[in-house]
py3Dmol code that shows the C-alpha trace and the ligand (Angstrom):
import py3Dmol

protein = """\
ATOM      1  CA  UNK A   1      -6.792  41.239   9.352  1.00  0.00           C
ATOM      2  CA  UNK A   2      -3.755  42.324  11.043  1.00  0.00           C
ATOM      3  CA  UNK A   3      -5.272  45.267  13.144  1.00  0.00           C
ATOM      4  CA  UNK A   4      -4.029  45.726  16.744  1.00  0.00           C
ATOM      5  CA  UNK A   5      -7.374  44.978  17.815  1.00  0.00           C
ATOM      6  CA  UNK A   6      -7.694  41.541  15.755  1.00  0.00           C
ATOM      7  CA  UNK A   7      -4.106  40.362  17.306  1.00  0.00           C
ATOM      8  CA  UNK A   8      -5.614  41.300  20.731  1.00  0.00           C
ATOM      9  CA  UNK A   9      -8.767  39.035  20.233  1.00  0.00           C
ATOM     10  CA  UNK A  10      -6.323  36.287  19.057  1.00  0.00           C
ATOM     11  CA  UNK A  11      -4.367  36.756  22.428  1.00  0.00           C
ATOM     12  CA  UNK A  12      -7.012  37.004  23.994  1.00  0.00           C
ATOM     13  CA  UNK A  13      -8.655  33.414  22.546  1.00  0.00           C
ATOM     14  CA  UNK A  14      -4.976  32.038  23.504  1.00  0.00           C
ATOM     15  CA  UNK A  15      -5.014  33.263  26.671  1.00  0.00           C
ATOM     16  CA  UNK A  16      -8.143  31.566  27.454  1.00  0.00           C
ATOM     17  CA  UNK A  17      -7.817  28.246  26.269  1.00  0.00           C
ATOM     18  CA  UNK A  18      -3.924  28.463  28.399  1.00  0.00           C
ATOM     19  CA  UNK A  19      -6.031  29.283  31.450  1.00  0.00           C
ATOM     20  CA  UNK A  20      -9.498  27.103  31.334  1.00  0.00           C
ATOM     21  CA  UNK A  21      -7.471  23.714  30.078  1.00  0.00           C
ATOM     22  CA  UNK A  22      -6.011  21.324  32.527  1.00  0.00           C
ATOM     23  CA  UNK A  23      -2.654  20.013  31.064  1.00  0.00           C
ATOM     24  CA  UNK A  24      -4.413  16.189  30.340  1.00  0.00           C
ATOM     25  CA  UNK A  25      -6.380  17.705  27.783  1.00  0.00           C
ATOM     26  CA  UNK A  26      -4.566  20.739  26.444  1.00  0.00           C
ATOM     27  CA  UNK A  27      -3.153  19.062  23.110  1.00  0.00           C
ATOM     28  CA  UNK A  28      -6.940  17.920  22.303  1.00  0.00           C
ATOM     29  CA  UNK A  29      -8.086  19.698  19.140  1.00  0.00           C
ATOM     30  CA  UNK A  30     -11.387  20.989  20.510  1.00  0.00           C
ATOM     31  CA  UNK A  31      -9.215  22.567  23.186  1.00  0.00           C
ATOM     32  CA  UNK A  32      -7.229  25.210  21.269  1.00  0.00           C
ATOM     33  CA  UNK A  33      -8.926  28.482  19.522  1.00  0.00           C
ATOM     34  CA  UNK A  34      -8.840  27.845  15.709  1.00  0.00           C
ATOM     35  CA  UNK A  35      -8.790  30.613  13.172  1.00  0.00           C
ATOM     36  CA  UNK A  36      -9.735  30.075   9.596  1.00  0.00           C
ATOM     37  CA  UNK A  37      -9.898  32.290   6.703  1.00  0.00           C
ATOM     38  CA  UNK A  38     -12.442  32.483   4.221  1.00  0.00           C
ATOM     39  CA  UNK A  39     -12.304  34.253   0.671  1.00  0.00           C
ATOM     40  CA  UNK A  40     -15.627  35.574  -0.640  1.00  0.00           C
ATOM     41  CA  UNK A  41     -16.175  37.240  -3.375  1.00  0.00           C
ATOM     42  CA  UNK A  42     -12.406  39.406  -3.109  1.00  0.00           C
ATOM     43  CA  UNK A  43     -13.531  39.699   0.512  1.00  0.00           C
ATOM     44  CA  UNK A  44     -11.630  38.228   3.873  1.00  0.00           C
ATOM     45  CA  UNK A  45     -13.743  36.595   6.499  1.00  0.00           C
ATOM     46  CA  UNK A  46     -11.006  35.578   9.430  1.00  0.00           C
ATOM     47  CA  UNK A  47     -13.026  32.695  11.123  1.00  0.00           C
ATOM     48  CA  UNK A  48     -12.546  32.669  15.079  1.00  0.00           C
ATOM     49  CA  UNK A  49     -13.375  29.113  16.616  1.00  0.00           C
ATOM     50  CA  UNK A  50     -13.140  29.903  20.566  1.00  0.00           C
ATOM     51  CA  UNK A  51     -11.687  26.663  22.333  1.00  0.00           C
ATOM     52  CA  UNK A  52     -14.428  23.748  22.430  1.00  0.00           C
ATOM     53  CA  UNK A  53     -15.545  23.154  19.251  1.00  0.00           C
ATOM     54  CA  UNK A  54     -14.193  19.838  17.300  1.00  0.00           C
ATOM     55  CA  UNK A  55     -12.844  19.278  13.533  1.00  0.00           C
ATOM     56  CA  UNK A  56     -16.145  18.173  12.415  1.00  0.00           C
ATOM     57  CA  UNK A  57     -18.216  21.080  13.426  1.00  0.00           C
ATOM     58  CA  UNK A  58     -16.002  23.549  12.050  1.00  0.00           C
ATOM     59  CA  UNK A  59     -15.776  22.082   8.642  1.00  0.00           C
ATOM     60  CA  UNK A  60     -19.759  22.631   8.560  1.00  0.00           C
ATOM     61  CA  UNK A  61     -19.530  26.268  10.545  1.00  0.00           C
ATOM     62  CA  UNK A  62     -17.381  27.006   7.440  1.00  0.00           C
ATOM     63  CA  UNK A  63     -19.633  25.762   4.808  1.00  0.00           C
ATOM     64  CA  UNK A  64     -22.331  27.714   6.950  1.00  0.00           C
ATOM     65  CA  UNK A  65     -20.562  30.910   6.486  1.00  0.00           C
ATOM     66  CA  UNK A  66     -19.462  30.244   3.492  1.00  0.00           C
ATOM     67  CA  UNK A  67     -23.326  30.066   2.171  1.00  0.00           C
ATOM     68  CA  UNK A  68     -24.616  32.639   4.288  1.00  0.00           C
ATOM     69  CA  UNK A  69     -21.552  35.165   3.013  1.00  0.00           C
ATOM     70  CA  UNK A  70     -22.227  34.189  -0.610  1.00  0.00           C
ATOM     71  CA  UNK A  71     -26.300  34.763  -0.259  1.00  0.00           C
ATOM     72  CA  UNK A  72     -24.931  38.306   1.000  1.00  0.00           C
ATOM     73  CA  UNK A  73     -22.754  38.829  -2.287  1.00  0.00           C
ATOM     74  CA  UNK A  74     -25.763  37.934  -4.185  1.00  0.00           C
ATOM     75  CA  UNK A  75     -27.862  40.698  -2.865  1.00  0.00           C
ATOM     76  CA  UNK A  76     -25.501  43.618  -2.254  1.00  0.00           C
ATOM     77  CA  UNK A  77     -23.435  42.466  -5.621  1.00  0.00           C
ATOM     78  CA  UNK A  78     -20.208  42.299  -3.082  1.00  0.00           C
ATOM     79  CA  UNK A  79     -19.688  41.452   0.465  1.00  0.00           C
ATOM     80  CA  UNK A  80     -20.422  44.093   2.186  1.00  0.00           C
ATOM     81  CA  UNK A  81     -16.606  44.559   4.253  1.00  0.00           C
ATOM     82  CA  UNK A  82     -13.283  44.145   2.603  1.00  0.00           C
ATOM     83  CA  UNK A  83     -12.246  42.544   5.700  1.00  0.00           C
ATOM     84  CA  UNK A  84     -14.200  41.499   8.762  1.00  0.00           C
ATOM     85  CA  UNK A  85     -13.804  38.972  11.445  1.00  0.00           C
ATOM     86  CA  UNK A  86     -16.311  36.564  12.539  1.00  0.00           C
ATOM     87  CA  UNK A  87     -16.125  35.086  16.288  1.00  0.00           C
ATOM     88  CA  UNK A  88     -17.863  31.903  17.236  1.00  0.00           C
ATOM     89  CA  UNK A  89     -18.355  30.851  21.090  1.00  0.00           C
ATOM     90  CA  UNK A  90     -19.504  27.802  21.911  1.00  0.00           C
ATOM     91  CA  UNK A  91     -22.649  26.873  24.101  1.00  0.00           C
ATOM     92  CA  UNK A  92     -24.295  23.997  25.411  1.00  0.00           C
ATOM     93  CA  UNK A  93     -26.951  22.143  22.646  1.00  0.00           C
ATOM     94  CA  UNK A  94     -27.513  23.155  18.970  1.00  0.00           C
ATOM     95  CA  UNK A  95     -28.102  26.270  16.599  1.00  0.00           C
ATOM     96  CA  UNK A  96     -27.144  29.537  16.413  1.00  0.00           C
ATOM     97  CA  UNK A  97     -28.427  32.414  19.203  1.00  0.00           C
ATOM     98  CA  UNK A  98     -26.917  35.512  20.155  1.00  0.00           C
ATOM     99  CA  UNK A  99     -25.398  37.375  17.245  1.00  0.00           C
ATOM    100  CA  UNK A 100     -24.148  40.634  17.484  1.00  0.00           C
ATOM    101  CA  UNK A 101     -22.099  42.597  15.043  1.00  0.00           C
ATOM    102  CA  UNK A 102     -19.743  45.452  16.302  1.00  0.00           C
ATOM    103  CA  UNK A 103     -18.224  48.166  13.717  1.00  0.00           C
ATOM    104  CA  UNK A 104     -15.545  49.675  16.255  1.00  0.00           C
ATOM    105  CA  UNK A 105     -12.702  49.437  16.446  1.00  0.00           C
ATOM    106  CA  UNK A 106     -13.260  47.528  12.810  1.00  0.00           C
ATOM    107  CA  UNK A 107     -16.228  45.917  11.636  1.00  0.00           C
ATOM    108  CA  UNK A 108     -16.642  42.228  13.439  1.00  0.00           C
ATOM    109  CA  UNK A 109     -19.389  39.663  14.478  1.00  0.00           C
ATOM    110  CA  UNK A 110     -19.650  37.279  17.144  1.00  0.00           C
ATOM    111  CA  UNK A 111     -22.127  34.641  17.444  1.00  0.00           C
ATOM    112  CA  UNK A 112     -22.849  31.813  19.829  1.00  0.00           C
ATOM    113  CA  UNK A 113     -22.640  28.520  18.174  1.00  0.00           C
ATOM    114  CA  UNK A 114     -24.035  25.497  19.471  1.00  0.00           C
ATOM    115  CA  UNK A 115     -21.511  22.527  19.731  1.00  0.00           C
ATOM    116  CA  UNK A 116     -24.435  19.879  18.608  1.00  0.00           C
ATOM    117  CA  UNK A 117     -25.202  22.323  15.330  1.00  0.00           C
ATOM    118  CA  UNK A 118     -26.339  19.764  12.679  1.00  0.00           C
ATOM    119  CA  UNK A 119     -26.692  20.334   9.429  1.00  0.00           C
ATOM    120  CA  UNK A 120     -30.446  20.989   9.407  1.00  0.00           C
ATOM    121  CA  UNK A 121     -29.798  23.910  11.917  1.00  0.00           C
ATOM    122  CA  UNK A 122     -27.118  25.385   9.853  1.00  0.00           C
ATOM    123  CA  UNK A 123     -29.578  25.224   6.991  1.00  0.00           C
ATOM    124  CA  UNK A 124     -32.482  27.049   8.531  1.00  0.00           C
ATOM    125  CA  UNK A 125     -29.975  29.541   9.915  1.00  0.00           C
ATOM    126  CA  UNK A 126     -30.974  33.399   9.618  1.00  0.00           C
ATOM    127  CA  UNK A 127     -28.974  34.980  12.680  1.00  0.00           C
ATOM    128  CA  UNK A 128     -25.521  34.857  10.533  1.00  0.00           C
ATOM    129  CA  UNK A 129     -27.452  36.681   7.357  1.00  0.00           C
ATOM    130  CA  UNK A 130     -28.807  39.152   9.411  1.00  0.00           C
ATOM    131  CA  UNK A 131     -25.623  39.845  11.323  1.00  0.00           C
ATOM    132  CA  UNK A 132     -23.800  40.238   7.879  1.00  0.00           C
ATOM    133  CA  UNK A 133     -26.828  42.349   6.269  1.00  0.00           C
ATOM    134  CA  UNK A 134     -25.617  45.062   9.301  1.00  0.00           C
ATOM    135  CA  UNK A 135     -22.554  45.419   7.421  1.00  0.00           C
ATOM    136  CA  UNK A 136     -23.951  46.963   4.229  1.00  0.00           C
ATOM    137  CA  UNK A 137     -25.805  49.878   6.196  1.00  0.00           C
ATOM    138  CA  UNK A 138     -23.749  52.614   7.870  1.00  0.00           C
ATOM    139  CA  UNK A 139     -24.492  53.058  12.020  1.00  0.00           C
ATOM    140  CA  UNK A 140     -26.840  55.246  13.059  1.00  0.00           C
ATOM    141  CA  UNK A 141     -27.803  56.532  16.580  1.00  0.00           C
ATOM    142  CA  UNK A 142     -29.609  55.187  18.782  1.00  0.00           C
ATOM    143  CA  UNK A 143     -32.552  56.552  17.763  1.00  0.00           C
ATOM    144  CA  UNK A 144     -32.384  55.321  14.643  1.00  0.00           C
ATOM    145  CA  UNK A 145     -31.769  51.398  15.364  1.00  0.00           C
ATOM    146  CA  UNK A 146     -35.242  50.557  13.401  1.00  0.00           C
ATOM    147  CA  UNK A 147     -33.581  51.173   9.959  1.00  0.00           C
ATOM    148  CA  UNK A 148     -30.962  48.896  11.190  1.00  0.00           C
ATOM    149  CA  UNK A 149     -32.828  46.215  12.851  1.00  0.00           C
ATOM    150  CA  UNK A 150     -35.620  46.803  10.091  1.00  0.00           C
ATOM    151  CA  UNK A 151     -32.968  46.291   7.428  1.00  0.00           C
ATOM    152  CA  UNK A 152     -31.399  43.471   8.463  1.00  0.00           C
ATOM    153  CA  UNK A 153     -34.556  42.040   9.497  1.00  0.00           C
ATOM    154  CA  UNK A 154     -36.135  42.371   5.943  1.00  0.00           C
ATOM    155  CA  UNK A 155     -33.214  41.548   3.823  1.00  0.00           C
ATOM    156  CA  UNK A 156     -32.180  38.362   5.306  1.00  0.00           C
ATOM    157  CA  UNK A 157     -35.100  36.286   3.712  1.00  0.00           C
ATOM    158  CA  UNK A 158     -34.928  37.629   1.171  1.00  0.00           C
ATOM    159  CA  UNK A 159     -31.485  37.225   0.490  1.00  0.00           C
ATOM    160  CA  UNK A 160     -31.509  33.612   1.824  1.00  0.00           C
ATOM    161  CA  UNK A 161     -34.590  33.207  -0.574  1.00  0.00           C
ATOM    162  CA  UNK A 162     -32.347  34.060  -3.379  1.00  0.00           C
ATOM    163  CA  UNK A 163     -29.596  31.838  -3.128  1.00  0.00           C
ATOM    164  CA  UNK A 164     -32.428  28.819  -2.536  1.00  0.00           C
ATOM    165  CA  UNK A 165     -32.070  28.421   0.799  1.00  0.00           C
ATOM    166  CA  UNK A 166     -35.478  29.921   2.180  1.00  0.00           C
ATOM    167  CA  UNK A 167     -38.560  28.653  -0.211  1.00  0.00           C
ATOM    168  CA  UNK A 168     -40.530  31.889  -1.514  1.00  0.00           C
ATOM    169  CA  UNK A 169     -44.151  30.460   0.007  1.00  0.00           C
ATOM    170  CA  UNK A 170     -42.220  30.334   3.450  1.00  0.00           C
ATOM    171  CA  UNK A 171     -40.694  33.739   3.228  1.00  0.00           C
ATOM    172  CA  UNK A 172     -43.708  35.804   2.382  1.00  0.00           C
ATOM    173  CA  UNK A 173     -45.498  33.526   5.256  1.00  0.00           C
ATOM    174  CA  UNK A 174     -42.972  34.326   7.805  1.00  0.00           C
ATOM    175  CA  UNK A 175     -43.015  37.953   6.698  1.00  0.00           C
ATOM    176  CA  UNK A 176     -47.265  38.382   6.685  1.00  0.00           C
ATOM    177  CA  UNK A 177     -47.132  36.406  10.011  1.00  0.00           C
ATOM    178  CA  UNK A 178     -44.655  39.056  11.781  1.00  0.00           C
ATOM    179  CA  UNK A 179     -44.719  42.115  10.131  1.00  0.00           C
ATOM    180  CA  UNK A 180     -48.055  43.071  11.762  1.00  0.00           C
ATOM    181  CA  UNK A 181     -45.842  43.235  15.183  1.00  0.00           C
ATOM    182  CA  UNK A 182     -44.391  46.211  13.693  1.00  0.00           C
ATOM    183  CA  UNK A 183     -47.430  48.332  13.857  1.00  0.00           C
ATOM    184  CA  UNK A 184     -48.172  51.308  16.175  1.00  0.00           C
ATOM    185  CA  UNK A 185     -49.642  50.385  19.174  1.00  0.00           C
ATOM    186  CA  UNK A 186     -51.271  53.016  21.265  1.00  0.00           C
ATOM    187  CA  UNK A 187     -49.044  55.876  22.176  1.00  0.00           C
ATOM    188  CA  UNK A 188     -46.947  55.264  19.380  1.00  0.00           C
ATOM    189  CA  UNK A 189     -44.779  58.927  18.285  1.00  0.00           C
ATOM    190  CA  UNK A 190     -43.547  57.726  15.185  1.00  0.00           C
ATOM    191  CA  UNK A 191     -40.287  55.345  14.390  1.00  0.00           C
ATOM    192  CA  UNK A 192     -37.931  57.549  15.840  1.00  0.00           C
ATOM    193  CA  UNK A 193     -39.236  57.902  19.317  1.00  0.00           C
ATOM    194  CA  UNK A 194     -40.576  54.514  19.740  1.00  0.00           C
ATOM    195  CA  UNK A 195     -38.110  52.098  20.350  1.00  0.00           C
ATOM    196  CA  UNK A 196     -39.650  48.650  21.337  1.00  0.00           C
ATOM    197  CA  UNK A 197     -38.768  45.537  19.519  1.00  0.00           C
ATOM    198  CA  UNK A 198     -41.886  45.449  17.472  1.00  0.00           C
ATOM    199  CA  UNK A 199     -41.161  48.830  16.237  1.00  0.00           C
ATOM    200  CA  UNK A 200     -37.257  48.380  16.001  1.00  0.00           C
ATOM    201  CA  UNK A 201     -37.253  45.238  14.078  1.00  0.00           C
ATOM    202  CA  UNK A 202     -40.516  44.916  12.583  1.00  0.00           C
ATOM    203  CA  UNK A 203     -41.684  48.584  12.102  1.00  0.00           C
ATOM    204  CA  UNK A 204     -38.472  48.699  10.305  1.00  0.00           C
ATOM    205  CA  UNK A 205     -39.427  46.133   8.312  1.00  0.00           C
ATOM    206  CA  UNK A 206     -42.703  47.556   7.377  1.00  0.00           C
ATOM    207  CA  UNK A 207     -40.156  50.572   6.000  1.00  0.00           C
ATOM    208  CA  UNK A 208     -38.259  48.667   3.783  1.00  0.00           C
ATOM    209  CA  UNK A 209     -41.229  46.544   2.719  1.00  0.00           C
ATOM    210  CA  UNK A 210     -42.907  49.886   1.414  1.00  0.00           C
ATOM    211  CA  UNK A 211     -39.374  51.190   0.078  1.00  0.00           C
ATOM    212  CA  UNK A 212     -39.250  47.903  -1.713  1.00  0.00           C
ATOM    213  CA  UNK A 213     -42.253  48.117  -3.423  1.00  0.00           C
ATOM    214  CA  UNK A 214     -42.623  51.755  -4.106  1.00  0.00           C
ATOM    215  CA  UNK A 215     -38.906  52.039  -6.135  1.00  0.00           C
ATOM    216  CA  UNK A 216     -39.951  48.957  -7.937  1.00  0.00           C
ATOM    217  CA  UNK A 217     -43.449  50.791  -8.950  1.00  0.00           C
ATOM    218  CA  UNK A 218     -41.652  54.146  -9.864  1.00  0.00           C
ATOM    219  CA  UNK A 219     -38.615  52.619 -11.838  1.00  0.00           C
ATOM    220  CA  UNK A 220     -41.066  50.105 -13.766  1.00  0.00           C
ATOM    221  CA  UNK A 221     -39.789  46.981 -11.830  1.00  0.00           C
ATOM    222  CA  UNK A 222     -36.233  48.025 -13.006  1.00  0.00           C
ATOM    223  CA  UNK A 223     -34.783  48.783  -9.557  1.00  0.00           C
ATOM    224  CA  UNK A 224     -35.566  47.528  -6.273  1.00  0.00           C
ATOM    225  CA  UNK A 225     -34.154  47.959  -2.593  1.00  0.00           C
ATOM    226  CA  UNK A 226     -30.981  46.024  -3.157  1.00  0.00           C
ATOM    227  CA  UNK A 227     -30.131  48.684  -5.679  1.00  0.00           C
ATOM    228  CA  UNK A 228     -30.350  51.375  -3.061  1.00  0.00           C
ATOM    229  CA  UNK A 229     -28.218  49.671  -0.702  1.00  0.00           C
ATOM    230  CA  UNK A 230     -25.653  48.950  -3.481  1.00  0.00           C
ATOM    231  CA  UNK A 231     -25.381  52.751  -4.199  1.00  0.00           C
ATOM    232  CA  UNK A 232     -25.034  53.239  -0.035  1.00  0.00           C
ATOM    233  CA  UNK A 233     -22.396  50.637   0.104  1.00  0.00           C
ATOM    234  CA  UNK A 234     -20.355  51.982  -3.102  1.00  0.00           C
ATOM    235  CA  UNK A 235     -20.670  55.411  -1.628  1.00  0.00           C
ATOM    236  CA  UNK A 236     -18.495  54.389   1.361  1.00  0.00           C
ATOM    237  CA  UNK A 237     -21.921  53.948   3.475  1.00  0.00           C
ATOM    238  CA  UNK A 238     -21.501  50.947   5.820  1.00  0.00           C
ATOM    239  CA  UNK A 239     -21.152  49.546   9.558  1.00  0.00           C
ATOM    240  CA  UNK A 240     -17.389  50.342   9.681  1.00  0.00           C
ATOM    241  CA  UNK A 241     -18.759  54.420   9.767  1.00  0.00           C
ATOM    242  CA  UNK A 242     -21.261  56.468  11.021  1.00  0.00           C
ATOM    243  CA  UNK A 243     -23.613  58.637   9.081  1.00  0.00           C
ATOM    244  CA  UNK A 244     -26.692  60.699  10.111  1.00  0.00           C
ATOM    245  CA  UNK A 245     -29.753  58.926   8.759  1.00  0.00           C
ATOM    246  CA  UNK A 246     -30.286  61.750   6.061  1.00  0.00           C
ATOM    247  CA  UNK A 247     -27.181  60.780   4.497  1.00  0.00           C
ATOM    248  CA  UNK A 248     -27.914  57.511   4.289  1.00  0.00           C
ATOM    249  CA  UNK A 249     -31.504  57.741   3.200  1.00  0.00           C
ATOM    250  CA  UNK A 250     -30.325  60.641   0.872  1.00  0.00           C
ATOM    251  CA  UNK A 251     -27.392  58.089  -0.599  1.00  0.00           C
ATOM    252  CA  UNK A 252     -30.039  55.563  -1.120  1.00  0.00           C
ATOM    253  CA  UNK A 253     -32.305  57.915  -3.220  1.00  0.00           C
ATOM    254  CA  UNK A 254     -29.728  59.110  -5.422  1.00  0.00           C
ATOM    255  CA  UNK A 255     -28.577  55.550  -6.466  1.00  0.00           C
ATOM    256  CA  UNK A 256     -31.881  55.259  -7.817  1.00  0.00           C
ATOM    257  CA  UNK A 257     -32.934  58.493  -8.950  1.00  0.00           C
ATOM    258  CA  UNK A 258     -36.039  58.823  -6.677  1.00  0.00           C
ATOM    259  CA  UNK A 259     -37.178  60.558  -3.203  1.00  0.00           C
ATOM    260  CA  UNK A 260     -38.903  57.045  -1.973  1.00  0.00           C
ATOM    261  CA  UNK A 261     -36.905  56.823   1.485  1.00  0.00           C
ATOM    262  CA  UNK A 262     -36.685  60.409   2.249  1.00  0.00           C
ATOM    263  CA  UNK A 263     -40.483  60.760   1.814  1.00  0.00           C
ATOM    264  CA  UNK A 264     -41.212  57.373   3.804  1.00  0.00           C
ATOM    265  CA  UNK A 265     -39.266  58.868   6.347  1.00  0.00           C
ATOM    266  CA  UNK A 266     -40.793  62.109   6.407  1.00  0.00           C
ATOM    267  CA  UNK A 267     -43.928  60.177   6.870  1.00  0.00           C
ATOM    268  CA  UNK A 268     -43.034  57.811   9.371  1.00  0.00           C
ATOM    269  CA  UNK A 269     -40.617  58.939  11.582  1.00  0.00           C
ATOM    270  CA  UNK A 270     -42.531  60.986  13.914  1.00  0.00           C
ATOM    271  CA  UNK A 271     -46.164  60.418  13.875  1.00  0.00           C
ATOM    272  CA  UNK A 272     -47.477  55.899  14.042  1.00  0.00           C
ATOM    273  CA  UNK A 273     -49.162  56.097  10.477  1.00  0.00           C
ATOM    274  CA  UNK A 274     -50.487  52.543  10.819  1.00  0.00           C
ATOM    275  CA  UNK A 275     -50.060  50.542   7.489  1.00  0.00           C
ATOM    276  CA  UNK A 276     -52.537  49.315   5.564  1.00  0.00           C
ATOM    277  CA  UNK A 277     -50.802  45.655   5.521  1.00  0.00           C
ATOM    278  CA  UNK A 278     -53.873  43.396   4.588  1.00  0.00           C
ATOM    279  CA  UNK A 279     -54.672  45.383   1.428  1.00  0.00           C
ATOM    280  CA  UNK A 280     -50.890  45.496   0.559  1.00  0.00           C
ATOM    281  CA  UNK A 281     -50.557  41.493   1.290  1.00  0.00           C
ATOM    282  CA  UNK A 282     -53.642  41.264  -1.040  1.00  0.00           C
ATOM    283  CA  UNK A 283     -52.255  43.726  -4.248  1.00  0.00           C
ATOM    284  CA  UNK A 284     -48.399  41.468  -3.799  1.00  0.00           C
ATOM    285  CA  UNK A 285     -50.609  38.240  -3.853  1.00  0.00           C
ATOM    286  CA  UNK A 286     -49.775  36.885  -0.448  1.00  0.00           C
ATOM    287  CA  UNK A 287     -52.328  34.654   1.544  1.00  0.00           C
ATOM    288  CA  UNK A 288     -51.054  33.508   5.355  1.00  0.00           C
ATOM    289  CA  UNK A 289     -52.120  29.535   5.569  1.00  0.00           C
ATOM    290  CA  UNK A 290     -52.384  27.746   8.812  1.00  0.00           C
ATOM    291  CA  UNK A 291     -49.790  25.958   8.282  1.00  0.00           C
ATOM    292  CA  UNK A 292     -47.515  29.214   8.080  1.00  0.00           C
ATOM    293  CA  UNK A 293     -46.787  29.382   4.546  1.00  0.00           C
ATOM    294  CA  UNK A 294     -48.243  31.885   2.205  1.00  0.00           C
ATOM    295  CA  UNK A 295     -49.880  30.536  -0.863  1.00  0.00           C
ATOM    296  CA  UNK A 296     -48.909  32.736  -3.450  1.00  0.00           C
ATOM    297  CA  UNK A 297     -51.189  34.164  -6.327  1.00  0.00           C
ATOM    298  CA  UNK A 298     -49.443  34.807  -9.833  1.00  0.00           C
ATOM    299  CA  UNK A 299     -52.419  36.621 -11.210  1.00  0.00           C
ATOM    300  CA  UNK A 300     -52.222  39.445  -8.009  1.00  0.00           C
ATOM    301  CA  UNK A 301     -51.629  42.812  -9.862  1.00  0.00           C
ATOM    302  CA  UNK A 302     -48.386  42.885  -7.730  1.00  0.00           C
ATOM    303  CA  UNK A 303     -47.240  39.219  -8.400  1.00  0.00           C
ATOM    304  CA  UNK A 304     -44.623  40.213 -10.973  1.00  0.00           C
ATOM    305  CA  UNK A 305     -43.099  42.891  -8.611  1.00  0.00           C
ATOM    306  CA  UNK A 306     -43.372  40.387  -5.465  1.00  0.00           C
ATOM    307  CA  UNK A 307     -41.152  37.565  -7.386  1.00  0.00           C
ATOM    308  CA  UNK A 308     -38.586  40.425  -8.483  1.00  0.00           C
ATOM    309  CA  UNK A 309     -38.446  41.030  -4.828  1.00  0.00           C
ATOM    310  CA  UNK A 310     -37.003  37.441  -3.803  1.00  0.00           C
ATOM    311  CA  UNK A 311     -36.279  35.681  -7.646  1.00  0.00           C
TER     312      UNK A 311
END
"""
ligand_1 = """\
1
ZN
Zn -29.756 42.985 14.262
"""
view = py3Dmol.view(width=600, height=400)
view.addModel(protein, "pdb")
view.setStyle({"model": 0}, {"cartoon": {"style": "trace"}})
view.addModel(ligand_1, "xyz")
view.setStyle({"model": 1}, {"stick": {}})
view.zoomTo()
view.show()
């Protein structure tokens, strides 16, 4: 994107290599700042490489994004950003650590890559999805960072179990194993004045979780959560503005004719209401192994609506 701010990253990533390089080694590849451009789905994803990655590596970062962007498509129905720019640094070892995703001055994401990121890494990769899942949802203050966090949290399985990269037993293991970190804990006041990372991420979770499943009961299994967001996102909702959480949650019920997020929120937002996650885990036909996977029971009176959720 030709924004002032984009050209001034690009000078910036110029700049740097001109100053860290000694001559010897400035015309090696890995040495220069690389920008590639991706098109997905109608969308533009300007690719970033900050000096010290080689050839080889990026070709895979690209298939990486490439993937992760198209599992996005898949759930929201579009990428969620006409245009948005994606900024790799590298650091020492492999995989993928650090994302964050900024929506000012427009919507971009930076990530630290690991220069030894294999294959296998880049498979099992969720901190791209959930930096992209941001996108979709409009900011919020402060106060309201669980419905981000939780958001991003609980979409990015899902949406990574969709386009068969996440296997369904190891999502709904992953999710029994950590949602329970989202619970009150003594002292609790509710999402909205309780902002430690079990609440943030996982308490959010537990929100969309219950969203999930309760516009899935009420529309008959015809709509689910990803049809919310869709009506947010086609309503102008996401990270590039701001919107009080009403608006959003209001947006969401009106895509699918239902008061499911407004009441959750009514009901969560200011008191801990604990959830009753073991009886929930039992209805969706969920059972946490040892081993970490869930084995998964088809004959659960919530099995049908549990493989809408991630089929
Ligand atoms: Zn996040």
């Amino acid at each position: 994107m030709d924004t002032g701010a984009a050209s001034a990253r690009r000078r910036l990533l110029q700049a740097a290599a001109a100053l860290l390089l000694p001559p010897a080694r400035a015309a090696e590849e890995a040495d220069q700042p690389v920008i590639d451009r991706l098109d997905v789905a109608g969308s533009q994803i300007e690719l970033q490489f900050a000096p010290g990655f080689d050839q080889p590596l990026r070709g895979r970062a690209r298939q990486w994004v490439e993937r992760s962007a198209q599992a996005v498509v898949a759930y929201f129905g579009r990428f969620p950003q006409p245009q948005v720019e994606l900024l790799l640094l590298p650091t020492p070892g492999a995989g993928v650590r650090g994302g964050t995703t900024f929506g000012e001055p427009s919507p971009y994401v930076r990530l630290r890559l690991g220069v030894d990121t294999g294959e296998p890494q880049f498979h099992d990769d969720w901190v791209l999805v959930h930096e992209m899942v941001h996108l979709a949802i409009p900011r919020v203050p402060r106060r309201h960072g669980w419905l981000q966090e939780g958001l991003a949290t609980y979409v990015e399985g899902i949406a990574r179990a969709r386009a068969g990269l996440l296997p369904a037993p190891q999502l709904w293991g992953a999710l029994a194993h950590d949602m329970p970190q989202g619970q009150p804990k003594d002292g609790d006041e509710g999402l909205d004045h309780t902002p430690t990372w079990g609440r943030t991420y996982w308490g959010g979770a537990i929100f969309c979780l219950l969203a999930d499943v309760q516009v899935r009961r009420r529309s008959g299994g015809a709509l689910g959560l990803e049809h919310a967001l869709r009506g947010v996102l086609a309503a102008g909702g996401s990270y590039a503005v701001a919107w009080p959480i009403e608006r959003t949650l209001a947006v969401a019920d009106a895509a699918v004719g239902q008061t499911t997020f407004g009441e959750l929120y009514a009901l969560l937002k200011d008191c801990p209401a604990p959830v009753d996650l073991p009886a929930l885990w039992q209805d969706l036909g969920v059972t946490l192994q040892a081993d970490g996977l869930a084995r998964l029971q088809a004959d659960a009176p919530l099995a049908r609506l549990r493989e809408a959720i991630a089929a």
